[in-house]
N, C-alpha and C positions, 0 to 999 in steps of 0.2 A: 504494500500500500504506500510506504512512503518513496519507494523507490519511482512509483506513476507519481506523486505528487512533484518529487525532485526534478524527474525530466522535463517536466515545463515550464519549468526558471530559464534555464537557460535559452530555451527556444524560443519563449516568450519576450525575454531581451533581445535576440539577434532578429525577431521580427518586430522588434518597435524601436532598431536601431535609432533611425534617422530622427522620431519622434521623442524618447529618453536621452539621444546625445549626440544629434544634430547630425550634420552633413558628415561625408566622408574626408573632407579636407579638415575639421575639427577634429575630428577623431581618432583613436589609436590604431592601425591596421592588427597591432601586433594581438590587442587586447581583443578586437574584435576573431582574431582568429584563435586564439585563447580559449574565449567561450564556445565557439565552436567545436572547439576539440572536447571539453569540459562536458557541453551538452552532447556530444555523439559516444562519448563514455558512459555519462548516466543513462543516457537515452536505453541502449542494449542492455544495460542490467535486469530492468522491472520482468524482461521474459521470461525469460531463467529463473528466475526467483518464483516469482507466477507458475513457470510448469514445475519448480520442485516442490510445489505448497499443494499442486495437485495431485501429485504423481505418492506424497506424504497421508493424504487423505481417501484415497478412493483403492479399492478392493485388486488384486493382481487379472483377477477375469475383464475390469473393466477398465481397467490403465488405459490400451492400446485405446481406445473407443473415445474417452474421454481425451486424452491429447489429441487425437488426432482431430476430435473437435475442435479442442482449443487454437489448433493450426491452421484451422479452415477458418475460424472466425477471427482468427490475427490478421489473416492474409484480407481477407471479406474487409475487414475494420480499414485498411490501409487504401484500397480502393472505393470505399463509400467515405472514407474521410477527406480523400483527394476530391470526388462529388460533390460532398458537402462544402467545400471551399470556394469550387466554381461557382455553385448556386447562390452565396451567402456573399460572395465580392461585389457584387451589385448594391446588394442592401447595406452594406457597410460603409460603402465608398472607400475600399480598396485592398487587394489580394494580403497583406501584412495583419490588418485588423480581421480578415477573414480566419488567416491563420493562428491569431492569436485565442479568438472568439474557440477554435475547434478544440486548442488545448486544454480546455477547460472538460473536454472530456478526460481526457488522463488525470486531471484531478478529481473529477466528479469518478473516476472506477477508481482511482487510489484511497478515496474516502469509505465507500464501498465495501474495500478489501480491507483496510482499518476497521471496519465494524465486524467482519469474519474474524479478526481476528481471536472476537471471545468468542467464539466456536471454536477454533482451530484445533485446541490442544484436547477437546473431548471428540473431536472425530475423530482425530488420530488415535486415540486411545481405545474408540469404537473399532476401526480397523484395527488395531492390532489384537485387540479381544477375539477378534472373529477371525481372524487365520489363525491364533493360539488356539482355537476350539475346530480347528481346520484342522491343523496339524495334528492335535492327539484324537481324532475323527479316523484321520488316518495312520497314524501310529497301531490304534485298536485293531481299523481293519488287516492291516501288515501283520498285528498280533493274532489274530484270528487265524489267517492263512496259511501261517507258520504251523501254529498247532495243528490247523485240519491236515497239510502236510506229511507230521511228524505222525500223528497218529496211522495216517494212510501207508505210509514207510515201515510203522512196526506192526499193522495189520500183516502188507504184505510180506513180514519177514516171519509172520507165526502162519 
């Protein structure tokens, strides 16, 4: 959650360059390329973090299902958000305030994902209840087969 709220700082300043710190000839080049680098660092973190909080909470049958949602609707979010930007530059009076307006989604899912977070630690504890009741599920039947085996072995040897 804080990692969607971080990445919009910086993207948020390098699109309201000109209007927070004037022209390009007032300006630092070096600074502006600073945050640049700053926001394409945080930018990539929020994923990764995102799919290891799911891949933490959701069952081994239903992992693959689940990311690969998560993949289709990352990739989906990247092209309706590019949409959303052409649609909304009109109404804003210009492509910068457009983009800045859109990042407010990554804050409004990093808020979101801050309220999961009092869940988080009892689903996980849910999932691991239920593969420890997986596991000795299957331990018994393993113990079961063994025996039916061993007795079938000293059937056949009497």
């Amino acid at each position: 959650g804080i990692c969607n709220i971080l990445r919009a700082v910086p993207f948020f300043l390098l699109f309201g360059w000109k209007q927070m710190f004037g022209s390009w000839a007032h300006a630092s080049e070096s600074s502006f390329f600073f945050l640049l680098m700053i926001g394409g660092f945080v930018a990539t973190m929020a994923s990764p973090c995102t799919g290891a909080m799911l891949l933490n909470v959701n069952l081994p049958e239903t992992r693959g299902s689940v990311m690969a949602m998560y993949s289709v609707l990352d990739d989906l979010s990247k092209g309706f958000g590019t949409l959303f930007v052409a649609m909304i530059v009109k109404l804003v009076g210009g492509r910068a305030v457009a983009y800045q307006i859109s990042l407010l989604v990554w804050v409004f899912t990093g808020v979101a994902l801050l309220f999961a977070y009092h869940t988080y630690d009892k689903d996980e504890e849910m999932m691991r209840k239920h593969l420890e009741e997986t596991a000795m599920e299957s331990m018994v039947v393993l113990s079961k087969q063994r025996a039916q085996q061993a007795i079938r072995q000293c059937a056949r040897a009497a």
